[in-house]
N, C-alpha and C positions, 0 to 999 in steps of 0.2 A: 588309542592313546596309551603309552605307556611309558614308562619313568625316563627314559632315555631320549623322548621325545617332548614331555610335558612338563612345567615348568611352573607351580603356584606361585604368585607372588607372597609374600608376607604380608603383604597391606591388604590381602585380599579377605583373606580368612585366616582365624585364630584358631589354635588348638583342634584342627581339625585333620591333621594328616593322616591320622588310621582312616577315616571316613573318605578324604580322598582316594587315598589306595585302593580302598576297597570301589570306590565309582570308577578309575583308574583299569580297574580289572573288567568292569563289567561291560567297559565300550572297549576296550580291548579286544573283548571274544565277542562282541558285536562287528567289529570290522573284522574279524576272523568266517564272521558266517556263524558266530552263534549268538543269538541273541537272549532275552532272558526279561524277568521283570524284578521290582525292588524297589519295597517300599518303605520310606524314611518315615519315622514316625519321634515324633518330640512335642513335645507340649509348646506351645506359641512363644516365640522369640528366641529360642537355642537355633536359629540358623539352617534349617531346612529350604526354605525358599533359595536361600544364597546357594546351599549345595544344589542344588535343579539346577540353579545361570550358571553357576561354575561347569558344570556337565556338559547342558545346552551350549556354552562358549567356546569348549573343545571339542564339539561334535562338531561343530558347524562347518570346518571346512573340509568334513571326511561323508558330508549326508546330510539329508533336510531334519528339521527340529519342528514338533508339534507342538507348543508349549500352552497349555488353556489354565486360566486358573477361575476359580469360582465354581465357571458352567461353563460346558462345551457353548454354551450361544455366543459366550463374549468372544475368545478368540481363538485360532487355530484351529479346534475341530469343529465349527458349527458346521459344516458339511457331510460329517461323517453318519454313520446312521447311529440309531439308539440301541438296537440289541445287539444282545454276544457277538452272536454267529456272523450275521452282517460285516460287527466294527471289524472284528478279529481279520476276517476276508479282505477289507479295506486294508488294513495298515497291512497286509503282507503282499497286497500290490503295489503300495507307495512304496513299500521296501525293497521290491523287487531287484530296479536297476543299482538305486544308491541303499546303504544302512542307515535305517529308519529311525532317531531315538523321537519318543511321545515323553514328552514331562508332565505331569497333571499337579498341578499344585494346589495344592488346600484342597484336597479330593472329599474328605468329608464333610467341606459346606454341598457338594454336588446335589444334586435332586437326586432323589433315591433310583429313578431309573437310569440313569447317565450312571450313576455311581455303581450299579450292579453291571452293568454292560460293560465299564471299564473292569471293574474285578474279575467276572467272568473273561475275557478275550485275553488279559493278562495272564491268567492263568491255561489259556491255549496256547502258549507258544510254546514251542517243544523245542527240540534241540533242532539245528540246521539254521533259524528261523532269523532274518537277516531286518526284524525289529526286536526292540529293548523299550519298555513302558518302567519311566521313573517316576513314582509316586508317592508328592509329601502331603503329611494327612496328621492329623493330630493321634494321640496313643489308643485312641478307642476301637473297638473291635470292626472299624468300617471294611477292611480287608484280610482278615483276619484269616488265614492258609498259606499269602503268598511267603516269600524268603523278605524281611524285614529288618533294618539295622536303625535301633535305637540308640538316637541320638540323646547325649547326657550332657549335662552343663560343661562348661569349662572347667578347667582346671586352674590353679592359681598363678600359673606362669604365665597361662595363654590371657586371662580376663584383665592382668597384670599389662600384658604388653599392650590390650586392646586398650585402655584406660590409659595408656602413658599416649596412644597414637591420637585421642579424641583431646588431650588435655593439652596434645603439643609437646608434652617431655620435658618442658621446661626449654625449647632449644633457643627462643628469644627470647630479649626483656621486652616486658612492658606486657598489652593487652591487649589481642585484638583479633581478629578470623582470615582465613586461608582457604584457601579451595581446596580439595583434597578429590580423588576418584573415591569410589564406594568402594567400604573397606568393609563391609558383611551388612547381614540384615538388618534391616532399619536405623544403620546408621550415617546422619544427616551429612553430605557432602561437605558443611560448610564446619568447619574443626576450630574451637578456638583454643590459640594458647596463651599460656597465662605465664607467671614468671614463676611460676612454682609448685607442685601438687605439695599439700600440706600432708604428712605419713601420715594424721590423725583423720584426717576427711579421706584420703586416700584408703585406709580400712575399712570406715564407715562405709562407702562407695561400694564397696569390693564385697561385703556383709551381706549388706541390704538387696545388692543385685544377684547372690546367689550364683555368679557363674553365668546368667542368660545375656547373652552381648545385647539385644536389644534392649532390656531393663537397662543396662549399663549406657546405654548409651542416650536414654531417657531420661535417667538423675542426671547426668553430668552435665548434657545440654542446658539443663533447666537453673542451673546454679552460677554465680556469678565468680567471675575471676577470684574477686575479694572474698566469698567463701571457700572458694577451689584452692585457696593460697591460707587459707586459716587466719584470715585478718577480721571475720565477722562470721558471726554465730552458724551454722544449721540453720537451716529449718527445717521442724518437727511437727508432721514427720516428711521426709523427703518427697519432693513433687518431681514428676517427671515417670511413674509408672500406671500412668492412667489407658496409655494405649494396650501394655502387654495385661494389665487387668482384665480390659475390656476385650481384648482377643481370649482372656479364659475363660470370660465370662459366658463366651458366646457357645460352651456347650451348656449349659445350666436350659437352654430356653426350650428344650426338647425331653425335660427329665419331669415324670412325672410331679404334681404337684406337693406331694407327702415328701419324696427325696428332694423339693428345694425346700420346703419347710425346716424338715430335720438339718439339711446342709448350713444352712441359716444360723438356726441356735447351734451348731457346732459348733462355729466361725466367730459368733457372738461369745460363744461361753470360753472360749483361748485366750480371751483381752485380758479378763483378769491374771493370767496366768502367766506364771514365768514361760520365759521363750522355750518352743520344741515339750512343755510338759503338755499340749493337747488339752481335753476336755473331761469331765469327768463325767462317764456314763452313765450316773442316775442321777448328778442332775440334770442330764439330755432329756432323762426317762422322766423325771417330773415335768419338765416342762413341756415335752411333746405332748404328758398326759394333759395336762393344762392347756395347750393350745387345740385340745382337742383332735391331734393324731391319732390312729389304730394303735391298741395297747400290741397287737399280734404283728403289724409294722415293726413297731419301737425295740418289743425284743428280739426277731428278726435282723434289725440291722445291727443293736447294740451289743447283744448277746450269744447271738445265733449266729448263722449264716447266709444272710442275704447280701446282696449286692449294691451298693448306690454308684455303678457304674465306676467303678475302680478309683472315687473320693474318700473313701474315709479307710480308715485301716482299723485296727484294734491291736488295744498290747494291754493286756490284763483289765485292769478297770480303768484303762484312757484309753481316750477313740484321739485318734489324729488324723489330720489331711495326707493324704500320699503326697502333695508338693505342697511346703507354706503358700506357694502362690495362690495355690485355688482358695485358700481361706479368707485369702484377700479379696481376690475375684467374686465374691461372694457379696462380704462385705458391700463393695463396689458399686455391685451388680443392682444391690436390693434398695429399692426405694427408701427415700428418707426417713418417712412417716415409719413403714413396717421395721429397719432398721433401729429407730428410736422403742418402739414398742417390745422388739425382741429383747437388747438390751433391759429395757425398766420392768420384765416378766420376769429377767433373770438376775436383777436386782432384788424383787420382791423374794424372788425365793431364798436364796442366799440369808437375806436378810432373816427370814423366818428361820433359817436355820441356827444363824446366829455363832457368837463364840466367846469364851474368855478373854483373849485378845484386845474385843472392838473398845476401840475409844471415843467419848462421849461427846456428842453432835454440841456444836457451839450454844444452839440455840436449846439444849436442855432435852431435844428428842432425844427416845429410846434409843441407845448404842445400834451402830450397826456394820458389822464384821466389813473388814478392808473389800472382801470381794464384791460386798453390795456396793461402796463406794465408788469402785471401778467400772463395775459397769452402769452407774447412774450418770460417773463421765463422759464414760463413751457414748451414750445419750443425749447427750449435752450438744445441742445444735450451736452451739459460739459459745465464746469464752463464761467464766461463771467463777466470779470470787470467793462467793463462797462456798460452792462446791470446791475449790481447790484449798483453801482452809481448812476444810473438813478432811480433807485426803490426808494433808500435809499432816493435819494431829494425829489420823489414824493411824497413819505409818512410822508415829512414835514409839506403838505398843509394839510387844515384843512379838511380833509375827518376823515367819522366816526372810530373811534380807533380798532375798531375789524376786520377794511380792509386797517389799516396801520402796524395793527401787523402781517398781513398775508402778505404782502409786503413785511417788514422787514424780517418777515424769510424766504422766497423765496430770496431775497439778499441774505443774509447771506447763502442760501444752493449753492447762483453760486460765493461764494467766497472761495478763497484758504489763503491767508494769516490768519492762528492763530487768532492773536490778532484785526484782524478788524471782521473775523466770530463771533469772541465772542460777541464782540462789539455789531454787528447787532442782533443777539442772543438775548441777553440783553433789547437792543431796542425794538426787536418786544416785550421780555416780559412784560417791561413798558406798552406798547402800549395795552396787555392780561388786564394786573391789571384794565388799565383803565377803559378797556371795560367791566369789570367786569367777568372776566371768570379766577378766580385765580390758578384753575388747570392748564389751559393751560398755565398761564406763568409759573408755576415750572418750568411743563414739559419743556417749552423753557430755564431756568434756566440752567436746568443741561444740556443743548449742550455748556454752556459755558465756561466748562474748572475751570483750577485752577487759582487761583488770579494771577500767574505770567504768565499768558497767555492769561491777561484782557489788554493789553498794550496800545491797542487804545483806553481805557476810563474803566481807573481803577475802577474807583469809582461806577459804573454805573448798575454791578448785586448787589454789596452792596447795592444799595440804593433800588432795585426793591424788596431784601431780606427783607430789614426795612418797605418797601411799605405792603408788604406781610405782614409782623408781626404784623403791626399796625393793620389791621382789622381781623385777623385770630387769630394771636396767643399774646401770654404774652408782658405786655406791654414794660418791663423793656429790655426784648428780641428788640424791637422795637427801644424803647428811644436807647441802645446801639450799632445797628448795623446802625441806621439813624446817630448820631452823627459822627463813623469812617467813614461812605459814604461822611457824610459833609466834611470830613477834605480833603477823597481824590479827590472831584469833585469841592471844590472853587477855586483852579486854572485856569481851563482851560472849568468849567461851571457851572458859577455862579447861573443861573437859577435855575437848579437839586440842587444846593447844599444848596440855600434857601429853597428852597422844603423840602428839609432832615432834615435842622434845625426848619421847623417849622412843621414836623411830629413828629420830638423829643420831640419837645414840645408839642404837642397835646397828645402821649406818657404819659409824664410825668404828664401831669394834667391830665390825666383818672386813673392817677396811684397813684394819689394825693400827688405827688413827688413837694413839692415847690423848693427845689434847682435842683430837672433834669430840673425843667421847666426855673428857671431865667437861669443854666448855659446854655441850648439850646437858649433860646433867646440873652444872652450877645452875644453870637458868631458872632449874625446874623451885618454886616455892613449897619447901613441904608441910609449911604450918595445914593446909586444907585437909590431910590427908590421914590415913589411919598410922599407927605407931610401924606396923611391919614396912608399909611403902618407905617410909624415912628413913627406917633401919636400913633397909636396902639401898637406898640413895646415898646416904653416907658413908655406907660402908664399901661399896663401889669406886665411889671415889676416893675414899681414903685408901684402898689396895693400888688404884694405878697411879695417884701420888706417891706409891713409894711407903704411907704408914701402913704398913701390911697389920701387923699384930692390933692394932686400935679399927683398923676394918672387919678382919677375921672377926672381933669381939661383937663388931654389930650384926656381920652378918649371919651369926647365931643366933640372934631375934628373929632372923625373918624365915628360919627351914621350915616353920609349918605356920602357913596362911590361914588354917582354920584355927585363928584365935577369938577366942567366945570374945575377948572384948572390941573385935574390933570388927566394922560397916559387916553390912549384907554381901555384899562383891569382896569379899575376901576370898571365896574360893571362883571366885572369875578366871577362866582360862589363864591368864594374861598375869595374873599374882602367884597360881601355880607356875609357870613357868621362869617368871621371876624367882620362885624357892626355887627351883630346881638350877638356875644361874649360880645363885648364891652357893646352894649346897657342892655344884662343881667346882668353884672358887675355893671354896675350904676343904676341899678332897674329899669330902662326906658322899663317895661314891655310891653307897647304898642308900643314905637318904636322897639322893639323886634319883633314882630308880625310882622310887617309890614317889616321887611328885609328881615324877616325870609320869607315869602310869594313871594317878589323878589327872594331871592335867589333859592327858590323852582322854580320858573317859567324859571329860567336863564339856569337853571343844566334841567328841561327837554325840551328846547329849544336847548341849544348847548352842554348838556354833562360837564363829562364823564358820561355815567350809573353809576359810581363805587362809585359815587359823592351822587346819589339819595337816599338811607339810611339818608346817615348825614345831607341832606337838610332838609328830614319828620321829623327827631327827632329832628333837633335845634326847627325848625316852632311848633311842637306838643309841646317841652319846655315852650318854650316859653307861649304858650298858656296856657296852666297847670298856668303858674305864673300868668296870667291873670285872670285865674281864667272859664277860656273855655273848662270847660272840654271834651264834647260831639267832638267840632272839635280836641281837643289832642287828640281823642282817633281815631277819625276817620285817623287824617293824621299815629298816631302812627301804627297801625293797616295795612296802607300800606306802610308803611318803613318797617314795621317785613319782607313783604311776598318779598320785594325788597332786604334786606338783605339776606333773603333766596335764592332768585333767582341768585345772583350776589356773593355768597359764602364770606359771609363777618359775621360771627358768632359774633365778637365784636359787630359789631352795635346791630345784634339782642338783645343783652345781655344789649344796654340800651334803646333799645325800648320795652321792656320786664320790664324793670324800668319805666319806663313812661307811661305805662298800666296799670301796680299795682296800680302806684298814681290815675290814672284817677281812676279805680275800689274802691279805696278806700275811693272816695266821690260816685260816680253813682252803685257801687257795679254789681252782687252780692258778696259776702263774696269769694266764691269758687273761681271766677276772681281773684281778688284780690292775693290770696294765692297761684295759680297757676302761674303767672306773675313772684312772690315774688321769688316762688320755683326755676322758670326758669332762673331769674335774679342771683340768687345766685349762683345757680348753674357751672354758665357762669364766673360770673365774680370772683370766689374763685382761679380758676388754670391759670388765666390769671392777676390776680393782679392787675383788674379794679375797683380802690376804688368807684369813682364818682357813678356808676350804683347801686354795691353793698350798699353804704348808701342810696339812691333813695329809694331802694329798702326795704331796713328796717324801712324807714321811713314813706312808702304807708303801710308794716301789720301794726304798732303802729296805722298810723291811723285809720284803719280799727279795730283794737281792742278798739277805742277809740268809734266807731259808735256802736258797740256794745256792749260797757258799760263795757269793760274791761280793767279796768284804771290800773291795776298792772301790767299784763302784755304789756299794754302799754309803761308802767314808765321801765318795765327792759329793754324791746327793746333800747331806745332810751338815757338811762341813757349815756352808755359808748359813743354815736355821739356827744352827746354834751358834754361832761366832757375835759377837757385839758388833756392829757396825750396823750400816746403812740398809745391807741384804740380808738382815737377821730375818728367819721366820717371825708370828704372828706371835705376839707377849704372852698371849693366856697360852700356847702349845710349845713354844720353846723346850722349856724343862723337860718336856713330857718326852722330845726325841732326843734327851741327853744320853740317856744307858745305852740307845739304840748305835751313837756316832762311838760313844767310847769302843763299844763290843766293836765298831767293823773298820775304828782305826787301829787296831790294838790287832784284831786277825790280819789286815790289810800292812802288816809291817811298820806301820806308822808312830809306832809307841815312842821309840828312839828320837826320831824325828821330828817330832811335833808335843814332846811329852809337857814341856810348859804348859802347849794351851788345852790341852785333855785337862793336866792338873788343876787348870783358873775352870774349867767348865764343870769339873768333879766339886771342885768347890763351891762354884755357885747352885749346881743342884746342889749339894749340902746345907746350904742355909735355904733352898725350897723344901727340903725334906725338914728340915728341921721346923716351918711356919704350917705346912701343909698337914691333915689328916687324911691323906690317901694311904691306905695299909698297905701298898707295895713298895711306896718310896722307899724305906727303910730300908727292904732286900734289894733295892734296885742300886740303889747307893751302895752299899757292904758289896755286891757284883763291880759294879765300877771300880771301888777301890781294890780288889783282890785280879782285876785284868790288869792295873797299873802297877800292885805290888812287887817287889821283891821274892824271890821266889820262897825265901824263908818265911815270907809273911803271906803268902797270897793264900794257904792253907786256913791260916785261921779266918781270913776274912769270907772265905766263900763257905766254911760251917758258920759262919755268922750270920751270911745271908739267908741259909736254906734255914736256921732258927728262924728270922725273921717271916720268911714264905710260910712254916708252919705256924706261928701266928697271924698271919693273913691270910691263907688260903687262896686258891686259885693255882688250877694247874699250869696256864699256860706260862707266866713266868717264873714257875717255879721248874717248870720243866727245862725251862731257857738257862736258868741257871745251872742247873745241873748237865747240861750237852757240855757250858763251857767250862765247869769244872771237871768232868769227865775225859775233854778236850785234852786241858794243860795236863792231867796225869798222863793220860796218853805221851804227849809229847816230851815228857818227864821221861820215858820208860816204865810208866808205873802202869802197865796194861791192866793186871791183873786189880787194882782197887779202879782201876776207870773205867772198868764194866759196870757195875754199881750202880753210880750215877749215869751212864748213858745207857744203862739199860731202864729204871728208871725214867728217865728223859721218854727215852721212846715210846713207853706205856701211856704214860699222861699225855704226851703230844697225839698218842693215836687213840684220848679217850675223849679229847677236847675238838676232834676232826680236823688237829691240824696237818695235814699231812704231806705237806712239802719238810716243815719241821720233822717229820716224823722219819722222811729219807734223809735228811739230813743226820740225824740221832745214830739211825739204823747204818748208814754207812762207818760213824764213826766207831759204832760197835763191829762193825765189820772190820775194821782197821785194829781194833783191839784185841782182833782174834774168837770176837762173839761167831756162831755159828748154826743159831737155833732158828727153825723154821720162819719165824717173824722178821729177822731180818736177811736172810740169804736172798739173795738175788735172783730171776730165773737168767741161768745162762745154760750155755751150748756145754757140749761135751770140750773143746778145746780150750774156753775160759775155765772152766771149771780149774782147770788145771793151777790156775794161777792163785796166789795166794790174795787174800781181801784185797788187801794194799792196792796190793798190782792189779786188780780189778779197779777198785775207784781212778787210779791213773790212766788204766789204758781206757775206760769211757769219759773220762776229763780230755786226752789227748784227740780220741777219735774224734770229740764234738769242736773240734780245732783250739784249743787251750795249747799257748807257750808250755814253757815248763816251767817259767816262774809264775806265769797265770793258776798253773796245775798247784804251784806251793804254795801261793797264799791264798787258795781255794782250800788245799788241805791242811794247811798250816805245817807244813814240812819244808827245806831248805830245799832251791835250786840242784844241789848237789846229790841230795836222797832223792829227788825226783827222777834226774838224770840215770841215777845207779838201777832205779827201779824200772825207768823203761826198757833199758838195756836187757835186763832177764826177762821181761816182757818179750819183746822181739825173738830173742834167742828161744821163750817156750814155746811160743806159738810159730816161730820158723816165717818167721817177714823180717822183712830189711829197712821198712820205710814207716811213717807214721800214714802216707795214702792207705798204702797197705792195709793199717788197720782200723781206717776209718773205714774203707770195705767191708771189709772182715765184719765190722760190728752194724753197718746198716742193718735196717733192717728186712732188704733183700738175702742178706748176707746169710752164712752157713749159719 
């Protein structure tokens, strides 16, 4: 068989073609005359058995096929003999005429002497040898020498396509089943399709099976169209994994009695535990000591180095299962009675150990920590009221959110009543978001039924829906499902429903929506609430109505949250971050910093994880306006990989904004543009204006460091202009200096000078409401690029006064390149060294160093010539003077000559005159010529 000849169908098998190729090769140099052994090895239901019939199917018409699975008695080889020497002589007579393949399946259920006989004789085939023994066997060490290809779950594409083939794809309406050929392991012939796979059950599906097509194909069968289509709850926890259970379970029956014990309470002691955190090794070691295990076992497995047959692993002080599944197979495996007892052992102990936290049992008993609770659940042979009562209070205290959400749905799995299952459903998924594990709350999402079967807290999956949207998806999606959450949760919990109204609003201003954002805040009632909340709610809204100065005055109450007069949750993540809103609103850029840096410290001190994104990226903000770049980039940089971690793509998408800006002062170019890319990208299908202008505002600048003032000026024309395609309201002003400077180098001044003028003006009366210390030089800069030549002198010493009462190198170094600039272009060489030598110091102290070529060239152009900014060139550039160096690497990198002039801000005609002695010094005729000339092949 080989590729030319062989031909897999897609229905057949999933995500399997390296494993093909590789069987592909091995009956290849079997019909060659060489034969070989190889053995598949995967844990029960990744599709081994399927690859042997796939095998077997294309052998068959090139040589006979021995296929046995169990025990050579049942079929194929009962003839053969039992030891080595014997089979091996056998199978290379049957090989003789035709090529021989043997399949042994499920080789390590074999009797131990079948099973040494086949290892042994497989391992006799030498080369020439015209059989090939394929052997699938579970990962334990049954064969352990020969050449072996472990088989690993699916990947997401392939479990994706096998899940669309079992569900139908949607390709008909309505509901009903088909015949299908076998399309891999354990997958049932009979397929039904439904009118729709729900995305949210579709995840959940895709989670819980891990990758294993038979799992997969075990949930799905088991589930009814109307749950498969998201019209009726989950069930929790998903039925349909009892067969590949019971297949892992079935090496447990051969493992000494100590290693099922300890396997046991491993398996048991994971339930309370957030998902993938394992168990905790002394409380293993107590309780093994308690159930009367070997203390020289216990540290052994737990501590030490012993073996429990390649089940448990260790990572510091947690032991974990090498595959979730066997924890379950465990579980499964173990009788009811010992399974309830393991639980309520390690109920008591937990409990004896006790914590702060525990919240107080209804019935007046002694507290007893969340863990005790969870495993007295898991105990729990049927449902039990008030065991779920108990859960639900507990996981009010302030324990970490990813082991109140595991609480909450263990409640909710020992409750019968509808509308409070949903309830707690819901609850636990709050509790998912928080913790930052936003898959899991879908998945919790959809056990909740339909909105009229939310009855104990209507409002409650709405809001978790909006929760969800606001960091994942579109924001408009968010601002509207938060707002209905708000309407139905102010009744009866006002907490949540403030909550709603002020994600609606956070919504709405990412979405650069000013009326979703005033009408989300009008909503909110702030008589309940401490004096700084209201101060911020009023004064919010009074700045994007337009009364800026009667907002600015409130939002002066609220820059520091630690007011002795007001609640205990005044410094709650969530009020520090509000100051630090506020403080960016009033330009109060270093009280910004300094909230921001609280509110950073609060969120990784008490959480939620889901929180730590939006802390890096206010704090890295903020800093950017500071003018800090190096720490924005640092904090931004770990908010990306925290965004990542905690599946919150919205944030990435403006921390992906706020890397561009940094890059677009510390560079390089390719940073910059890739951020830009990223950002855009994100924020286009989600209708995140804020990131998205960020975002176009870091390449402008970046085209402005490199001397490309046109297309700076188009980027940035349409964010500042009034109209329909204006950037985002709170970043506008902020890209005003940026469009003046690269329409004013871009030739544009003449042409468009009205509207620079209406634009200078309206940053002018932001400078004048605003306490940001650079407005004022950033202003006096604009007006001396638009000045009169008589007057542009005074304004740009106005500015550089103003820089030296604000401090901050990098635009104070911007301003002096472009006053440096127009003396240059004055004739006034000699006073424009000054200033751009200046420029270039600060720009290469601040690491910004595309600015810093940019500076250095134009001190080259002014006749500077001191080792910091000379160029390395060749002996035949050298010759040439600055000038005519920055032109002929303008020209070579293919720049017009007007491109070349309003890169250097020289005229068409000086460009011209200057490439001409260019040519004539260096002895070329053509601009090819001396794009050669300067590769960097070249001389």
């Amino acid at each position: 068989m080989t590729s030319s000849t062989t031909v897999h169908s897609p229905l057949r098998l999933y995500g399997r073609s390296g494993e093909l190729a590789i069987l592909d090769g091995l009956l290849a140099r079997l019909w060659q005359g060489d034969g070989g052994a190889l053995v598949l090895t995967a844990p029960p239901g990744l599709g081994r058995s399927a690859l042997l019939r796939e095998a077997a199917a294309a052998h068959r018409p090139r040589g006979p096929v021995l296929y046995a699975t169990a025990s050579p008695d049942e079929r194929g080889l009962h003839a053969l003999p039992r030891t080595a020497d014997a089979l091996l002589a056998r199978l290379r007579e049957l090989g003789a005429a035709r090529p021989l393949l043997v399949c042994a399946d499920d080789a390590h259920a074999w009797d131990p002497a079948s099973r040494t006989a086949l290892g042994l004789a497989a391992r006799g085939l030498g080369a020439g040898s015209r059989v090939a023994v394929l052997i699938a066997a579970d990962d334990g060490p049954a064969f352990a020498g020969l050449p072996a290809l472990r088989l690993g779950p699916l990947d997401e594409d392939a479990a994706s396509a096998l899940l669309d083939r079992l569900t139908g794809g949607g390709e008909e309406a309505g509901s009903h089943v088909r015949r299908l050929p076998g399309v891999t392991e354990g997958l049932d012939p009979v397929v039904r399709v439904t009118e729709g796979l729900d995305p949210v059950v579709r995840a959940e599906l895709l989670r819980e099976a891990a990758g294993n097509p038979r799992l997969l194909t075990g949930l799905t069968r088991r589930l009814t169209p109307d749950q498969l289509a998201g019209r009726t709850p989950l069930p929790c926890p998903l039925p349909g994994a009892e067969g590949v259970l019971a297949a892992h379970a079935d090496r447990l029956d051969g493992l000494p009695a100590h290693t099922r014990a300890l396997l046991l309470l491993a398996a048991a002691a994971q339930e309370h535990e957030p998902a993938g955190a394992g168990a905790d090794a002394l409380l293993l070691l107590r309780a093994g000591t308690r159930t009367g295990l070997p203390r020289d076992f216990l540290d052994g497995v737990l501590f030490g180095s012993s073996a429990t047959e390649g089940f448990l692993q260790r990572a510091g002080s947690r032991v974990h299962f090498s595959h979730p599944l066997f924890a379950r197979a465990v579980l499964h495996h173990a009788l009811p009675a010992r399974r309830r007892a393991t639980h309520e052992l390690l109920a008591a102990l937990l409990a004896e150990t006790g914590d702060r936290a525990a919240a107080p049992a209804p019935s007046g008993d002694r507290p007893a920590p969340l863990a005790a609770l969870v495993q007295l659940s898991c105990a729990a042979p049927g449902p039990d009221t008030a065991l779920a009562a108990r859960l639900e209070a507990a996981a009010t205290a302030p324990y970490p959110h990813a082991e109140r959400s595991s609480a909450l749905t263990r409640a909710a799995a020992l409750t019968t009543d509808p509308p409070l299952r949903s309830a707690r459903f819901a609850a636990a998924a709050e509790q998912a978001a928080l913790a930052g594990d936003p898959d899991r709350a879908r998945a919790l999402l959809a056990r909740t039924g339909a909105a009229g079967e939310q009855g104990a807290s209507p409002g409650l999956a709405p809001y978790v829906h909006g929760l969800l949207a606001l960091r994942t998806g579109p924001a408009a999606d968010a601002h509207a499902a938060l707002i209905a959450a708000a309407a139905l949760l102010g009744p009866y919990d006002p907490r949540r429903g403030l909550d709603a109204l002020l994600g609606a609003a956070e919504a709405a201003w990412v979405a650069g929506d000013a009326p979703g954002y005033l009408e989300a805040m009008g909503r909110i009632d702030p008589a309940p609430y401490d004096r700084a909340f209201a101060s911020y709610r009023a004064g919010m809204c009074a700045v994007l109505a337009g009364r800026t100065e009667a907002g600015h005055a409130l939002l002066r109450q609220c820059l520091d949250p630690a007011d002795p007069g007001g609640p205990v949750r005044q410094n709650a993540p969530a009020a520090l971050l509000r100051a630090g809103v506020a403080a960016l609103v009033l330009g109060e850029v270093a009280a910004a910093c300094r909230t921001g840096a609280r509110a950073l410290a609060a969120v990784r001190t008490a959480g939620p994880d889901a929180l730590l994104p939006q802390a890096l990226e206010h704090l890295a903000y903020a800093e950017l306006r500071a003018g800090l770049h190096a720490g924005a980039r640092a904090h931004a940089l770990e908010g990306l990989h925290a965004a990542r971690r905690t599946g919150q793509p919205n944030s990435s998408v403006h921390l992906h904004a706020v890397l561009a800006l940094a890059a677009s002062v510390e560079g390089p170019a390719e940073a910059c543009a890739a951020h830009c890319d990223a950002a855009l990208a994100g924020a286009g299908p989600h209708g995140l204006a804020q990131p998205a202008t960020l975002a176009t505002w870091a390449r402008a600048r970046a085209d402005l460091a490199a001397g490309r003032s046109e297309e700076a000026a188009a980027r940035l024309g349409p964010l500042v202009r009034p109209g329909p395609r204006q950037g985002h309201f709170a970043a506008r002003m902020l890209a005003v200096p940026c469009y003046v400077e690269a329409a004013v180098l871009a030739g544009r001044g003449a042409e468009e000078a009205g509207e620079l003028h209406a634009a200078v003006a309206e940053f002018a009366g932001w400078t004048a409401r605003t306490a940001d210390p650079q407005a004022p030089a950033q202003l006096a800069r604009c007006q001396a690029l638009l000045a009169p030549a008589e007057e542009a002198d005074a304004r740009y010493a106005e500015a550089l006064a103003h820089h030296d009462r604000a401090g901050g190198d990098f635009e104070r170094a911007r301003t002096q390149l472009l006053y440096g600039q127009w003396l240059r272009r004055r004739r006034r060489t000699r006073e424009a060294r000054t200033p751009l030598r200046d420029a270039l110091v600060a720009f290469q102290r601040c690491s910004a160093r595309a600015w810093a070529e940019r500076a250095a060239g134009e001190l080259r152009a002014a006749g500077e010539q001191g080792p910091s900014v000379r160029p390395a060139t060749d002996g035949a550039l050298s010759a040439l003077t600055p000038q005519q160096q920055r032109i002929a690497r303008c020209v070579a990198e293919g720049a017009t000559n007007r491109e070349v002039a309003l890169r250097l801000s020289l005229s068409p005609r000086t460009v011209d005159h200057h490439l001409r002695n260019v040519f004539a010094a260096l002895g070329i005729r053509s601009r090819t010529e001396l794009a050669r000339l300067l590769a960097p092949e070249g001389p």
